[in-house]
Jmol script that loads the backbone (N, CA, C; Angstrom):
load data "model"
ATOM      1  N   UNK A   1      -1.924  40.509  39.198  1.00  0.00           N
ATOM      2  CA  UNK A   1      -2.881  41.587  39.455  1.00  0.00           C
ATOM      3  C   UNK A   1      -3.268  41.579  40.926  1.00  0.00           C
ATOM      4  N   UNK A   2      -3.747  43.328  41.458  1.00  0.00           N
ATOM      5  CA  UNK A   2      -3.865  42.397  42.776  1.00  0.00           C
ATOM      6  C   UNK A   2      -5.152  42.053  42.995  1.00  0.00           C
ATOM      7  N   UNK A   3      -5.463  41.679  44.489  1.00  0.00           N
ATOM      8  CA  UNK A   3      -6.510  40.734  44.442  1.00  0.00           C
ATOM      9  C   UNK A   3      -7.016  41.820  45.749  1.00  0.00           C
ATOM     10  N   UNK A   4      -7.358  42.418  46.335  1.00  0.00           N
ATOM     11  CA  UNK A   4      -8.124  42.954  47.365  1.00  0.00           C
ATOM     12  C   UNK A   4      -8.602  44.144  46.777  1.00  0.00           C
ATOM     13  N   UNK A   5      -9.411  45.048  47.252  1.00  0.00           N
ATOM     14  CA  UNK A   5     -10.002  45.999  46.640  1.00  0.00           C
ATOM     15  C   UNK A   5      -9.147  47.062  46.596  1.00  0.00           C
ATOM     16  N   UNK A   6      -8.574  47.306  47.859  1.00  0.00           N
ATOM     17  CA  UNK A   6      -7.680  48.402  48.114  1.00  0.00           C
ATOM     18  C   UNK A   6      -6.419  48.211  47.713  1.00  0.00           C
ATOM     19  N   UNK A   7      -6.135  47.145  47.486  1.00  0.00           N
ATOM     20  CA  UNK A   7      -4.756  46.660  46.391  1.00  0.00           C
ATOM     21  C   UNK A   7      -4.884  47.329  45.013  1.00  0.00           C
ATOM     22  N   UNK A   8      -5.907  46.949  44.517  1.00  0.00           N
ATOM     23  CA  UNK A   8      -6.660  47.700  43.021  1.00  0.00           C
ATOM     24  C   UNK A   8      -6.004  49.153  43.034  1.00  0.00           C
ATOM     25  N   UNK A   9      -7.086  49.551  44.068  1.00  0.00           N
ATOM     26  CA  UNK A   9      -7.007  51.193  44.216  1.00  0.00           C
ATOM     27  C   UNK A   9      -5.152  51.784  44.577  1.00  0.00           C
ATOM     28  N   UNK A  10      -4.688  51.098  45.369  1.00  0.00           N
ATOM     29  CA  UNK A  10      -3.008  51.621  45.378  1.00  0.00           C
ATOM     30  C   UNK A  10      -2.664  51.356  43.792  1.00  0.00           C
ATOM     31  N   UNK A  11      -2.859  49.948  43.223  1.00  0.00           N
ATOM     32  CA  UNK A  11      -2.030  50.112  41.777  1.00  0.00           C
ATOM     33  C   UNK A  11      -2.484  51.544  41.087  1.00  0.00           C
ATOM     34  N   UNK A  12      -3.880  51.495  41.169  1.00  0.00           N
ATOM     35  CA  UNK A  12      -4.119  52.342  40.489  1.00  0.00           C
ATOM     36  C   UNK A  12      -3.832  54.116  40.703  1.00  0.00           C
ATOM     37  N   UNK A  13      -4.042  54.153  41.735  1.00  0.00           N
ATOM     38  CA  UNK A  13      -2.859  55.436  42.375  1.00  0.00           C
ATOM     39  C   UNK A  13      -1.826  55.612  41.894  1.00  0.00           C
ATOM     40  N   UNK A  14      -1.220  54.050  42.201  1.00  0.00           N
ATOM     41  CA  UNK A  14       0.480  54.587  41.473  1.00  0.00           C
ATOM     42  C   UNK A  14       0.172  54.841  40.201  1.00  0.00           C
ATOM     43  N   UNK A  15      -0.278  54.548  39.501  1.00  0.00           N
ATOM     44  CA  UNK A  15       0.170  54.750  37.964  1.00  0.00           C
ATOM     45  C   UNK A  15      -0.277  56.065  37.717  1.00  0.00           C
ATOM     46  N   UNK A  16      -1.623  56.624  38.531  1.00  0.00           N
ATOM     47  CA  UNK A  16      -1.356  57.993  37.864  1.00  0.00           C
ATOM     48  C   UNK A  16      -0.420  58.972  38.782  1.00  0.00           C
ATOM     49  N   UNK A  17       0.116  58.862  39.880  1.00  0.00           N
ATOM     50  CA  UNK A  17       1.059  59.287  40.761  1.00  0.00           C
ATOM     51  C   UNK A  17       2.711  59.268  39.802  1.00  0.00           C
ATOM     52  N   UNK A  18       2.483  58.146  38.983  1.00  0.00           N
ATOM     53  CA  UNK A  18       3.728  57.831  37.852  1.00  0.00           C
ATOM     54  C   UNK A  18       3.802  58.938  36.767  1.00  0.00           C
ATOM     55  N   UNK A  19       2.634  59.262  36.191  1.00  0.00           N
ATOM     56  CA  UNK A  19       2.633  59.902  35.177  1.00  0.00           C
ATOM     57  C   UNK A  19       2.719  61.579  35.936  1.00  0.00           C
ATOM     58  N   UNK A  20       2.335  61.819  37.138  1.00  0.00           N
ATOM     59  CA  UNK A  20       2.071  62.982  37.541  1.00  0.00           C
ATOM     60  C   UNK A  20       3.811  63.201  37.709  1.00  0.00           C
ATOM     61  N   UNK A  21       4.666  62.026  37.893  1.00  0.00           N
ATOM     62  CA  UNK A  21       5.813  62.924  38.628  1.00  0.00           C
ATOM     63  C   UNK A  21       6.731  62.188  36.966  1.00  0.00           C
ATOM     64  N   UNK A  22       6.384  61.963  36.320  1.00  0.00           N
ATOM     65  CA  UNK A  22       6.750  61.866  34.911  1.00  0.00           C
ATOM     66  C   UNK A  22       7.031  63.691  34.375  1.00  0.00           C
ATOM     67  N   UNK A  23       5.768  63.990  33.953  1.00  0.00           N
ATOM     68  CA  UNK A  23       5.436  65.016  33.892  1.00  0.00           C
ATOM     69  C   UNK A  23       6.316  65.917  34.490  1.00  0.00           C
ATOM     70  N   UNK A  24       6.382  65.964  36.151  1.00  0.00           N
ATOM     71  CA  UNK A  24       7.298  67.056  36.682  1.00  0.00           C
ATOM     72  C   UNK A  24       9.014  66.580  36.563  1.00  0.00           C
ATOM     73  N   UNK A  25       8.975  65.987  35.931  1.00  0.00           N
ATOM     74  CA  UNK A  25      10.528  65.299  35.537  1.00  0.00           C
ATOM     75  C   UNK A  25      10.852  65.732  34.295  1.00  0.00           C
ATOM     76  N   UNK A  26       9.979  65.552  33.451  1.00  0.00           N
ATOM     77  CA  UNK A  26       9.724  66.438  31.967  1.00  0.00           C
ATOM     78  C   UNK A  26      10.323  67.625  32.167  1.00  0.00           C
ATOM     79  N   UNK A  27       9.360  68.449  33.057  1.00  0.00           N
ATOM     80  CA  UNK A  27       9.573  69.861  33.145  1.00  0.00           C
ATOM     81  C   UNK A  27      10.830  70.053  33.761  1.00  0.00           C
ATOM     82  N   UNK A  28      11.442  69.980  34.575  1.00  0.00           N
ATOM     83  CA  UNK A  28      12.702  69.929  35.113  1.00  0.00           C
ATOM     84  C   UNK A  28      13.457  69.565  33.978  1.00  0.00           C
ATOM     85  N   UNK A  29      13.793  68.410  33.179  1.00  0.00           N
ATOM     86  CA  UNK A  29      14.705  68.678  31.810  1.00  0.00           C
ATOM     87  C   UNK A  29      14.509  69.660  31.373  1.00  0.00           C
ATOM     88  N   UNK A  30      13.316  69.891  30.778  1.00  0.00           N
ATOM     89  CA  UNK A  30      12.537  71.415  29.893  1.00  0.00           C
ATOM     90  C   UNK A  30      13.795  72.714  30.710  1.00  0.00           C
ATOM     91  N   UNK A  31      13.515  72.450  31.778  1.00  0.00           N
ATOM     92  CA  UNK A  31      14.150  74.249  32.103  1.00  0.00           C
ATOM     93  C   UNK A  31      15.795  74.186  32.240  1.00  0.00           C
ATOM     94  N   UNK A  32      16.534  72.444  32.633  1.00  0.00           N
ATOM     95  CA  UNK A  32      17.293  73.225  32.698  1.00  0.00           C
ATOM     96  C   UNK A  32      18.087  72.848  30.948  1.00  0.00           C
ATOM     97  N   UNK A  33      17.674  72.637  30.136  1.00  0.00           N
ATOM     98  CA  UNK A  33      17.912  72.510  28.484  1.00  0.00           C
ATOM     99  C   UNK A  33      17.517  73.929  27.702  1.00  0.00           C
ATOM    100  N   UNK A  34      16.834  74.819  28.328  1.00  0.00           N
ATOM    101  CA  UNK A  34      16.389  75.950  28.068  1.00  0.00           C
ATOM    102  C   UNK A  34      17.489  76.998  28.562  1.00  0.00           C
ATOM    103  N   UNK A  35      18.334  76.384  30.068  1.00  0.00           N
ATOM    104  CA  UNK A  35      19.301  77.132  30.783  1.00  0.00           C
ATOM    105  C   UNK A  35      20.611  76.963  29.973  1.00  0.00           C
ATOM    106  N   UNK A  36      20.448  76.269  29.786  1.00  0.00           N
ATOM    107  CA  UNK A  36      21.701  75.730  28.923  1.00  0.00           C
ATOM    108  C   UNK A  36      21.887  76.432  27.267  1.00  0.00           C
ATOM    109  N   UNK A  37      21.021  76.211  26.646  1.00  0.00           N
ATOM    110  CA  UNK A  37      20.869  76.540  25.560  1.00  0.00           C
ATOM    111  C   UNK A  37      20.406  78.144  25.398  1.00  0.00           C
ATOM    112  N   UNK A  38      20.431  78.921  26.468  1.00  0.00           N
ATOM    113  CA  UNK A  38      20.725  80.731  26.615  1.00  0.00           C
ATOM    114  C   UNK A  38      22.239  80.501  27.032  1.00  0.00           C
ATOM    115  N   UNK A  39      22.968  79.907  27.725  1.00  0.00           N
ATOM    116  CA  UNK A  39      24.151  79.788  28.218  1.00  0.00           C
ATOM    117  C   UNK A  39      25.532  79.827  27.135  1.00  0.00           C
ATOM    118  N   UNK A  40      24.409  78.657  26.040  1.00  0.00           N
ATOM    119  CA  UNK A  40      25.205  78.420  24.539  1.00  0.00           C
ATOM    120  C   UNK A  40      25.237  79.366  23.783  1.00  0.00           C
ATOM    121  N   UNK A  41      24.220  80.741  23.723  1.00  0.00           N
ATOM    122  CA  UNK A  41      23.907  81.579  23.305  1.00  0.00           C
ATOM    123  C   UNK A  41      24.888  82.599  23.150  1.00  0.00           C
ATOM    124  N   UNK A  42      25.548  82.622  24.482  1.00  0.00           N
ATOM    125  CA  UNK A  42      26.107  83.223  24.932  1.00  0.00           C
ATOM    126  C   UNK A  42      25.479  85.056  25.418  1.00  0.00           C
ATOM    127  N   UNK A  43      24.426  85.155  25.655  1.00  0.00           N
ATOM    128  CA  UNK A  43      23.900  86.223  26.052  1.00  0.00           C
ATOM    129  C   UNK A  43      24.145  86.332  27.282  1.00  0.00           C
ATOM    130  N   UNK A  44      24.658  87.135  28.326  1.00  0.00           N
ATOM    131  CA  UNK A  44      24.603  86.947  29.679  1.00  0.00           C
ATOM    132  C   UNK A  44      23.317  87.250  30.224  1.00  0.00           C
ATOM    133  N   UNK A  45      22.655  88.100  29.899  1.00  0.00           N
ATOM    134  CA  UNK A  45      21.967  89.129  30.836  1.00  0.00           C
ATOM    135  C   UNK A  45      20.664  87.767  30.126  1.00  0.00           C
ATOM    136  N   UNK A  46      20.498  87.434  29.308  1.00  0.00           N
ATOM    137  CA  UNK A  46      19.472  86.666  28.763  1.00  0.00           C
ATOM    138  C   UNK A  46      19.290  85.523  29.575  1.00  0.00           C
ATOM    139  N   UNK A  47      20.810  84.663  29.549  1.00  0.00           N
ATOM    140  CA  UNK A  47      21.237  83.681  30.419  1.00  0.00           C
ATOM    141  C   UNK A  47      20.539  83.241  31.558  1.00  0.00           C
ATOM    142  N   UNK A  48      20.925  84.861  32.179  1.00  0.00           N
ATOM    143  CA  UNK A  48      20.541  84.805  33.879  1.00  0.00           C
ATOM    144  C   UNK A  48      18.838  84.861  34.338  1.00  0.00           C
ATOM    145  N   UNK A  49      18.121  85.816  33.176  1.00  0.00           N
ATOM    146  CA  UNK A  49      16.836  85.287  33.407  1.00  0.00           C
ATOM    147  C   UNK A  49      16.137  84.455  33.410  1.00  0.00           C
ATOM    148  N   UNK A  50      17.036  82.919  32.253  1.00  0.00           N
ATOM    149  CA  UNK A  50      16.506  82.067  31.995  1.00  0.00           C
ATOM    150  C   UNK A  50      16.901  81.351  33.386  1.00  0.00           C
ATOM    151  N   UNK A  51      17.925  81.360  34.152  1.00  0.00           N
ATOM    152  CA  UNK A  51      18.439  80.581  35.104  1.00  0.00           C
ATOM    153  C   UNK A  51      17.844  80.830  36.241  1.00  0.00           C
ATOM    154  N   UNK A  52      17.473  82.211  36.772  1.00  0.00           N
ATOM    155  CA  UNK A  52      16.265  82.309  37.232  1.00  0.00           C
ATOM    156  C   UNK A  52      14.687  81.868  37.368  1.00  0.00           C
ATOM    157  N   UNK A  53      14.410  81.714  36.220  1.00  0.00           N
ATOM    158  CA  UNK A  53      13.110  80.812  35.999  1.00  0.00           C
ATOM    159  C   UNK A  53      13.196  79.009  36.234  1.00  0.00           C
ATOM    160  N   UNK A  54      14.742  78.730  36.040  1.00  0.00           N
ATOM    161  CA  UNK A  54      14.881  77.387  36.135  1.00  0.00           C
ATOM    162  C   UNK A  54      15.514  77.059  37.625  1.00  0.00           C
ATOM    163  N   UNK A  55      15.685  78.058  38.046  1.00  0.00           N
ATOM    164  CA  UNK A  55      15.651  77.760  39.735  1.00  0.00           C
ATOM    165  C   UNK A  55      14.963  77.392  40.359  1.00  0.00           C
ATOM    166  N   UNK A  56      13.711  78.123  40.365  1.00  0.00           N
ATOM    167  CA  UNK A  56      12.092  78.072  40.643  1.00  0.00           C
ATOM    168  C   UNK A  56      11.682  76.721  40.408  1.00  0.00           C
ATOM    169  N   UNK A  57      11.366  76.327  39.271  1.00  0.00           N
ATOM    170  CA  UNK A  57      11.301  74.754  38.819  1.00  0.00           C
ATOM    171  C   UNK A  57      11.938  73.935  39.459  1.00  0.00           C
ATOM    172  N   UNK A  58      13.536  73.940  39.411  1.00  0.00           N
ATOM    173  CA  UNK A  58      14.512  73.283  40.266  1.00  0.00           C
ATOM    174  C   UNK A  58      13.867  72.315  41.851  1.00  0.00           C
ATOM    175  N   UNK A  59      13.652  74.079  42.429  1.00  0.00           N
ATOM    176  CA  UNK A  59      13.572  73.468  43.775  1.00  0.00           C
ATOM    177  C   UNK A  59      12.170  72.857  43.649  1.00  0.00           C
ATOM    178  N   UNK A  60      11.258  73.462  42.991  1.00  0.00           N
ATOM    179  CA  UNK A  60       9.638  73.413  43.283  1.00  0.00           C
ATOM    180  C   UNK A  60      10.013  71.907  43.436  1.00  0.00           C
ATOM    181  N   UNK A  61      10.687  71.094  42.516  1.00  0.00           N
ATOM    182  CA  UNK A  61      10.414  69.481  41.962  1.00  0.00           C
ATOM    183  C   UNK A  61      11.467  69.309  42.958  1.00  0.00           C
ATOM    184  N   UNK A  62      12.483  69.693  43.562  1.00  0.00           N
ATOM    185  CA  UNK A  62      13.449  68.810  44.502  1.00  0.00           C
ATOM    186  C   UNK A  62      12.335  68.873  46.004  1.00  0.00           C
ATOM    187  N   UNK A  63      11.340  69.962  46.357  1.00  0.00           N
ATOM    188  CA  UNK A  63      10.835  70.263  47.575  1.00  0.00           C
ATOM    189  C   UNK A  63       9.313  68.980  47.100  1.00  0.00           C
ATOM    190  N   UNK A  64       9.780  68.597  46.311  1.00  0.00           N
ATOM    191  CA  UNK A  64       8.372  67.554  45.591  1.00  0.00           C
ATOM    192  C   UNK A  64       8.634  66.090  46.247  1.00  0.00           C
ATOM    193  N   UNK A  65      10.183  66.109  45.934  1.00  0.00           N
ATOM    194  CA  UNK A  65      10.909  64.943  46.427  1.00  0.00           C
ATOM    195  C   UNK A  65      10.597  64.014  45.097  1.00  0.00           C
ATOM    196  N   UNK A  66      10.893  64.706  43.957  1.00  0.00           N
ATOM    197  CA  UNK A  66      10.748  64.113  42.467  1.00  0.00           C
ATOM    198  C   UNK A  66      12.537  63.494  42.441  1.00  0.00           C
ATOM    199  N   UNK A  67      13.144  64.400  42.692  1.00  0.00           N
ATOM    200  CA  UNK A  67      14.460  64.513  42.654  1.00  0.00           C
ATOM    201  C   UNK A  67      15.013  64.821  44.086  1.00  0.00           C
ATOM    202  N   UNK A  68      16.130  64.315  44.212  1.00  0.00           N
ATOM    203  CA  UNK A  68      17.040  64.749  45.370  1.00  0.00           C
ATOM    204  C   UNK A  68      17.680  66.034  45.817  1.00  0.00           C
ATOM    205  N   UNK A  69      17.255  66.821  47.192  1.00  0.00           N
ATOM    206  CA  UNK A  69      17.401  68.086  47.225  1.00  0.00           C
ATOM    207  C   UNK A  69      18.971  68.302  46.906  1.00  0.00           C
ATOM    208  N   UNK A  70      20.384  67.580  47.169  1.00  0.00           N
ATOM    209  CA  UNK A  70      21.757  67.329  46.393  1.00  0.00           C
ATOM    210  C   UNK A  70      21.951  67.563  44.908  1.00  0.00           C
ATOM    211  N   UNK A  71      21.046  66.897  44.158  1.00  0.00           N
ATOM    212  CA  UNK A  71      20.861  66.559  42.825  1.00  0.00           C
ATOM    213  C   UNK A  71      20.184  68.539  42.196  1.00  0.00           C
ATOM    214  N   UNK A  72      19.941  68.595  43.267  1.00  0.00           N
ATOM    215  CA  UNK A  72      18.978  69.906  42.650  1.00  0.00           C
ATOM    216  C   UNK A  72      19.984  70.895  42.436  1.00  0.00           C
ATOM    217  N   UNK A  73      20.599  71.312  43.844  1.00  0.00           N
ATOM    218  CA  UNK A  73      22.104  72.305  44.307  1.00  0.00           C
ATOM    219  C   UNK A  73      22.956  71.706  43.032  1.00  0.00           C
ATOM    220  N   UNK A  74      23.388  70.829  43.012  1.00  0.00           N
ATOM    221  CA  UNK A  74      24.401  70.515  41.750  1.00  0.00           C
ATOM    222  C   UNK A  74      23.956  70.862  40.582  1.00  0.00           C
ATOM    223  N   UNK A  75      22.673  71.416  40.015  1.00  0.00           N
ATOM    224  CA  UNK A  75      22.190  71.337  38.697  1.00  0.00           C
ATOM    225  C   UNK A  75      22.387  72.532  38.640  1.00  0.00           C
ATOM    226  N   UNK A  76      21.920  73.820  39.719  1.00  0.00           N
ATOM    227  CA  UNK A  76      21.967  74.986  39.965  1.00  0.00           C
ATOM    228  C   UNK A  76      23.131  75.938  39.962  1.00  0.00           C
ATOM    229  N   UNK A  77      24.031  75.052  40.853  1.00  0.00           N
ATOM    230  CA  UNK A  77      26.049  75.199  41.049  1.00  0.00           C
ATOM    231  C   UNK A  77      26.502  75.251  39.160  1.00  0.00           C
ATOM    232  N   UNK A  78      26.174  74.403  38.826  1.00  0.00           N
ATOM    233  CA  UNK A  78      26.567  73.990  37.608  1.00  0.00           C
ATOM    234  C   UNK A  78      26.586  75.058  36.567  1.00  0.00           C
ATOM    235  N   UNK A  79      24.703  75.347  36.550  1.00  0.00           N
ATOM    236  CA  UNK A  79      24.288  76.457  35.504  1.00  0.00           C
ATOM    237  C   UNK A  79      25.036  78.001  35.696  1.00  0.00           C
ATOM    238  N   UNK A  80      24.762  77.888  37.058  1.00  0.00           N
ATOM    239  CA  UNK A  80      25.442  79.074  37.686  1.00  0.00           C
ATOM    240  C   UNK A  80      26.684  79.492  37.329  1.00  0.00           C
ATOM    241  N   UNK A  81      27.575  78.354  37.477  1.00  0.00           N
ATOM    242  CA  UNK A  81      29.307  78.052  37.333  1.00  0.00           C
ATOM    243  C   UNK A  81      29.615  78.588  35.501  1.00  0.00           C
ATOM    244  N   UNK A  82      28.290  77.880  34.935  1.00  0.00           N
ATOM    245  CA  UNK A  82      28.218  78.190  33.683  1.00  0.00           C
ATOM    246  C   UNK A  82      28.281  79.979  32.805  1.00  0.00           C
ATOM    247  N   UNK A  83      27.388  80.145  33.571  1.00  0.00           N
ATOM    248  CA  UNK A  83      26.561  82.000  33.366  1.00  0.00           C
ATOM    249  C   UNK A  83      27.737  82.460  33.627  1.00  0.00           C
ATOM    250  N   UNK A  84      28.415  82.558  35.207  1.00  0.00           N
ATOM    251  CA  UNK A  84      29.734  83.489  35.647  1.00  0.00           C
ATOM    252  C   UNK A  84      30.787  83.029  35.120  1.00  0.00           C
ATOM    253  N   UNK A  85      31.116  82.119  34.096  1.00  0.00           N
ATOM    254  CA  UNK A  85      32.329  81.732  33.055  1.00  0.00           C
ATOM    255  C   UNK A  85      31.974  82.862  31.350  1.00  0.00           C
ATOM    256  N   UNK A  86      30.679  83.116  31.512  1.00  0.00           N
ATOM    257  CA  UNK A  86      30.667  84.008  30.085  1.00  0.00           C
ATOM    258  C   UNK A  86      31.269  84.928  30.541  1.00  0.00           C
ATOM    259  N   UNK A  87      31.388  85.930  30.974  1.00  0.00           N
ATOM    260  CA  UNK A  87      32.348  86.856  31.522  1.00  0.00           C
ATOM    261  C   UNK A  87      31.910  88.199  31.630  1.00  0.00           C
TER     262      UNK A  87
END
end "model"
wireframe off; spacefill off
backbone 0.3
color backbone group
């Protein structure tokens, strides 16, 4: 445990700093499992709104530095790659 006062106060920061970017890690699965699963649908026009909304999310949490701005473009490339294969 730590032992200075302000040691206290950082643990205790982190842990709710943990749960805060828990949370935005959550949500980032949430949208792009939502992108995916309109994709499976096979609706296009449905698809693309959902992939739209999960863009937004995307970056919000890569510009968070929750995730890696690389990691973000690849999730996006992907869904994308996905939508313009329904045809």
């Amino acid at each position: 445990m730590a032992n200075t006062v302000q040691a206290r106060k950082r643990a205790k920061q982190a842990l709710k700093q943990r749960a805060h970017n828990f949370s935005l890690r959550s949500r980032l699965r949430t949208a792009i499992k939502k992108a995916r699963a309109a994709i499976e649908a096979g609706n296009k026009t449905a698809a693309q709104s959902v992939y739209r909304e999960s863009v937004g999310i995307i970056d919000s949490i890569a510009d968070k530095n929750i995730i890696h701005k690389n990691k973000a473009a690849r999730h996006k490339s992907r869904l994308s790659a996905a939508i313009k294969a329904l045809g």
